[in-house]
C-alpha positions as a printed NumPy array, in Angstrom:
array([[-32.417, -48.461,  -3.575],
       [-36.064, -46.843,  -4.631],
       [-34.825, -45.779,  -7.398],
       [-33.977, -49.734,  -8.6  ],
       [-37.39 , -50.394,  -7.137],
       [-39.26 , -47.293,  -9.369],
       [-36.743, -48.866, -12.737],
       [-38.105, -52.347, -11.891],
       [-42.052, -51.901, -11.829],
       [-41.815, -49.323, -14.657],
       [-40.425, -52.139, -15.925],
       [-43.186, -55.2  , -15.315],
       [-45.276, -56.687, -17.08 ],
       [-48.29 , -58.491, -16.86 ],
       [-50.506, -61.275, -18.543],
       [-53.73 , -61.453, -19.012],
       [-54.373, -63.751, -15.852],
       [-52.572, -61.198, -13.835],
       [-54.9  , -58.347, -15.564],
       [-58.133, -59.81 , -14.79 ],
       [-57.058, -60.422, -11.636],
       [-56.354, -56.959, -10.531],
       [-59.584, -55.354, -12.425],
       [-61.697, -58.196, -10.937],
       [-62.923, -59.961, -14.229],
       [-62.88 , -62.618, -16.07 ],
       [-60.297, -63.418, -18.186],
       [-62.658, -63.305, -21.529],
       [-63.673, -59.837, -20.887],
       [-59.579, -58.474, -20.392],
       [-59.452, -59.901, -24.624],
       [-63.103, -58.305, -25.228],
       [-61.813, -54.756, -23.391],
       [-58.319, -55.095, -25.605],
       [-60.281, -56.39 , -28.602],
       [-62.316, -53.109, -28.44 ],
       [-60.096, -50.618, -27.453],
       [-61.56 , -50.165, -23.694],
       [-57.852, -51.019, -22.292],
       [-54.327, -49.34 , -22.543],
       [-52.488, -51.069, -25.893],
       [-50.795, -54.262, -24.635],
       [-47.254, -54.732, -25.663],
       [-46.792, -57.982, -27.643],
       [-43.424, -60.05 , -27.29 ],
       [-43.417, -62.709, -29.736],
       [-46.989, -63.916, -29.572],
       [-47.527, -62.741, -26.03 ],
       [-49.249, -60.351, -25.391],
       [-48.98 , -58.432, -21.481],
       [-49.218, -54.913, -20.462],
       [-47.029, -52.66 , -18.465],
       [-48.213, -52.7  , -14.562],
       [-47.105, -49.279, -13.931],
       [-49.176, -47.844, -17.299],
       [-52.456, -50.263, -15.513],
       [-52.32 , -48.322, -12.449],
       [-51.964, -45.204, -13.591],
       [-54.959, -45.785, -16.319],
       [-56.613, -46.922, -12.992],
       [-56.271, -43.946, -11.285],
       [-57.677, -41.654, -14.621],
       [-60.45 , -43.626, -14.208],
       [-60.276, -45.99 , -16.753],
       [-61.161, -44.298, -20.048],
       [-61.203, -45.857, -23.242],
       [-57.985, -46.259, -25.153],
       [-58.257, -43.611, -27.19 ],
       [-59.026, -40.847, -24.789],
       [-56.163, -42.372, -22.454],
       [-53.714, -41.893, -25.195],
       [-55.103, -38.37 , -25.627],
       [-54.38 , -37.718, -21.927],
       [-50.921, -39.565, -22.312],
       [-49.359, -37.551, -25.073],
       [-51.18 , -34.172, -23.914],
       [-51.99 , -31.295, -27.155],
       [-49.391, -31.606, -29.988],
       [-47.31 , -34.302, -28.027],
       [-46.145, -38.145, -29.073],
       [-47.916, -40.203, -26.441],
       [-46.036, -41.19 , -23.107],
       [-44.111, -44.422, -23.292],
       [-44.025, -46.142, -19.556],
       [-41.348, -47.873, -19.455]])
């Protein structure tokens, strides 16, 4: 059963409502941070655009870095970069 519970949050996504929620800001500055690169790359679905929860927390946890140096950590020297989900 964890292991349908690990599949399913490496699996979620989240909006931008959701976002600001969880890093305690407004809305306005989640499109500002993803406008200029301060955030992990969203993934778009049509015109939506969310971000993979399990990808948030763990960019949380780095200590938010900018979105280049988090890719940098994510693919590690000579490496494509992590997918998360």
């Amino acid at each position: 059963m964890a292991v349908k519970d690990n599949a399913s949050q490496a699996e979620t996504l989240i909006g931008v409502a959701a976002l600001a929620e969880k890093l305690n800001v407004h809305q306005m500055t989640i499109r500002k941070w993803q406008s200029s690169g301060k955030i992990p790359a969203p993934v778009r679905i049509g015109r939506a655009v969310k971000w993979r929860l399990m990808e948030i927390e763990a960019w949380i946890a780095a200590g938010c870095p900018a979105r280049v140096k988090w890719e940098a950590m994510c693919a590690g020297p000579g490496k494509k970069m992590k997918r998360w989900a």
